[in-house]
C-alpha positions as a Markdown table, in Angstrom:
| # | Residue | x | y | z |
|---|---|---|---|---|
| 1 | Unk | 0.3 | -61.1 | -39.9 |
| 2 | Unk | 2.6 | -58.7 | -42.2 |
| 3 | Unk | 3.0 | -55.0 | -41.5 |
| 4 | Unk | 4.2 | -52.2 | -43.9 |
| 5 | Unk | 4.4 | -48.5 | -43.0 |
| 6 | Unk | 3.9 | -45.8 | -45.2 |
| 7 | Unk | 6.9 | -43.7 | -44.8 |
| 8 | Unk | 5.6 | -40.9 | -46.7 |
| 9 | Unk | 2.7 | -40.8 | -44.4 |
| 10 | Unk | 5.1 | -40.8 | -41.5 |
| 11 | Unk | 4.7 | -37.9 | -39.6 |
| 12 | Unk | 7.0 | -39.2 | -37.1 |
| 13 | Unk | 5.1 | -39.3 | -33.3 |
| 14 | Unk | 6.6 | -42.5 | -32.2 |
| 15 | Unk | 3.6 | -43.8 | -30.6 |
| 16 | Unk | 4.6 | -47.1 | -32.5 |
| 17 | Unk | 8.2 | -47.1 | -31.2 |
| 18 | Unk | 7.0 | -46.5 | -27.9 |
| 19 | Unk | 4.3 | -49.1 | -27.7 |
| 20 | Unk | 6.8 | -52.4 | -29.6 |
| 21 | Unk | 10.4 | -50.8 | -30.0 |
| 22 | Unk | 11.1 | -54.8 | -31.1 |
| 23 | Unk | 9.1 | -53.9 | -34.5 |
| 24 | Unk | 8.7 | -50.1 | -35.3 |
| 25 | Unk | 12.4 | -47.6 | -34.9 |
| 26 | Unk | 12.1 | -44.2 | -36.0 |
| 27 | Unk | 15.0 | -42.6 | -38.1 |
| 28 | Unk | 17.6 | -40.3 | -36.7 |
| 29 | Unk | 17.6 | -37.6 | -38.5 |
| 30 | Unk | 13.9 | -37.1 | -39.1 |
| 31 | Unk | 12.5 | -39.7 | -36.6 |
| 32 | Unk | 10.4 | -41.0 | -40.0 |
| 33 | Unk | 9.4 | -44.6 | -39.0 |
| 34 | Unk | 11.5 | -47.7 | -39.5 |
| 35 | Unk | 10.3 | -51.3 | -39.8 |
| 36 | Unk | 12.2 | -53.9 | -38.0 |
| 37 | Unk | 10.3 | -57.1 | -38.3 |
| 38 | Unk | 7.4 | -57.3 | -41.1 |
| 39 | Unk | 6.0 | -60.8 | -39.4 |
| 40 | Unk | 5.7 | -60.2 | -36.0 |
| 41 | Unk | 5.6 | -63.1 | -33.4 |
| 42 | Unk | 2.4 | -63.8 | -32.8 |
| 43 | Unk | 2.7 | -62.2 | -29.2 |
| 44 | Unk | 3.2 | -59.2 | -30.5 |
| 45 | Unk | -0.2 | -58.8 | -32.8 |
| 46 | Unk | -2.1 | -57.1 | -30.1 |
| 47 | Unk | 0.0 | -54.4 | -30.0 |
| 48 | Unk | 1.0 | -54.0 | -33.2 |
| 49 | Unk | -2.7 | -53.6 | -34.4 |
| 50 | Unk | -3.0 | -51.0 | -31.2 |
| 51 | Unk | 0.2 | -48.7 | -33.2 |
| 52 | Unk | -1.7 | -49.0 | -36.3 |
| 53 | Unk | -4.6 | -48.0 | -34.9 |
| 54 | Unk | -3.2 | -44.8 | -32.6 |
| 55 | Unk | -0.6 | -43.8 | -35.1 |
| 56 | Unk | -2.0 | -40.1 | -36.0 |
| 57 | Unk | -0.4 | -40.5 | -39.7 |
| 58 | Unk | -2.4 | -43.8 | -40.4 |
| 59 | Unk | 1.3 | -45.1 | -41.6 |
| 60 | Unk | 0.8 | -48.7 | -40.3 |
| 61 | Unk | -1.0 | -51.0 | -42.2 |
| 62 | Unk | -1.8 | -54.6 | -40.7 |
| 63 | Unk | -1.8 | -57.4 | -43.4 |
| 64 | Unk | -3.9 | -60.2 | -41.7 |
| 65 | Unk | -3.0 | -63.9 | -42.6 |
| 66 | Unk | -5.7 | -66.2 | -44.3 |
């Protein structure tokens, strides 16, 4: 799995900061999303398809491995 965020589409809610703060930060000064790991473990999927899927913004995209 690879994950990119849109930061443009960022409309910064946190919901994916709050649900896997070991992947998704948010900016200081504008709380804009920040990616910390683009290849999650693999224990980590679950919920990083579960931010993509609540983040309001649709600024989470999930890349699934062939």
């Amino acid at each position: 799995m690879q994950v990119s965020v849109d930061e443009d589409k960022c409309c910064g809610a946190g919901t994916c900061v709050l649900l896997l703060p070991e992947v998704f930060d948010q900016r200081e000064d504008d709380g804009i999303v920040v990616l910390l790991e683009q290849r999650p473990d693999a224990r980590q999927h679950t919920l990083v398809r579960e931010a993509a899927s609540v983040c309001p913004a649709g600024a989470i995209t999930v890349h699934e491995d062939a």
